[in-house]
C-alpha positions in Angstrom: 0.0 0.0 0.0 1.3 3.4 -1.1 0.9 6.3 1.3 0.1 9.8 -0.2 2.5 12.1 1.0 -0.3 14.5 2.4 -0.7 11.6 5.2 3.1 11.3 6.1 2.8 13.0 9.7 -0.4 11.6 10.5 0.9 8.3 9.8 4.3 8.5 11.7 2.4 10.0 14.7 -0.3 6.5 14.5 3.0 4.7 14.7 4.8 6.6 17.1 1.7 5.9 19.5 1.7 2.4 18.9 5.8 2.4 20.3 4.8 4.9 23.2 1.7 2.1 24.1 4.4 -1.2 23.8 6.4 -2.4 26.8 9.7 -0.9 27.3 11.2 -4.7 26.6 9.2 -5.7 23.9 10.5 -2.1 22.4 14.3 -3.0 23.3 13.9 -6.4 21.6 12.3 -5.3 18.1 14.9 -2.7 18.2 18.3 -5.1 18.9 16.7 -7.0 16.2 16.5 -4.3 13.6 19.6 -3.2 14.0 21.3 -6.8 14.1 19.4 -7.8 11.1 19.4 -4.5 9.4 22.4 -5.6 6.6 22.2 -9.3 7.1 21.3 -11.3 3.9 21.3 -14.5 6.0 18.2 -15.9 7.0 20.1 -18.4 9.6 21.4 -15.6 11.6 18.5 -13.1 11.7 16.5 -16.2 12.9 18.8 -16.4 15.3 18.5 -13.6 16.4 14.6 -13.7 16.5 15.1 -17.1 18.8 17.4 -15.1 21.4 15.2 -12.4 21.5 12.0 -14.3 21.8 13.6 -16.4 24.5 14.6 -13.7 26.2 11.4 -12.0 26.6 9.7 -15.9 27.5 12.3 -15.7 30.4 11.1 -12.4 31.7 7.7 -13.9 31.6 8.8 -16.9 33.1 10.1 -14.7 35.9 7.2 -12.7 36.1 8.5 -9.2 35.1 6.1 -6.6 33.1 7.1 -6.7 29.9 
């Protein structure tokens, strides 16, 4: 889907909501992973990557910290 431009700011603020609204961990996470996975071309490694940071945020469940 292509965005007009007249619907740029609007737009970044819906999104800049939805990252206010997320937990400070699940924010952390997604953004380790971005930028680990940002210039990889290698579907093995940005998996792992996902794994790590999915089982990190299982053990902060498992320990019964807010996300």
């Amino acid at each position: 889907m292509t965005l007009p431009a007249k619907h740029y700011v609007s737009a970044g603020l819906h999104i800049a909501g939805q990252l206010a609204a997320a937990q400070p961990l699940q924010v952390r996470l997604t953004r380790q992973m971005l930028a680990a996975n940002a210039l990889s071309n290698d579907a093995e490694q940005i998996m792992r990557t996902e794994s790590r940071a999915f089982v990190e945020m299982l053990k902060s469940l498992k320990q019964d910290k807010p996300l």
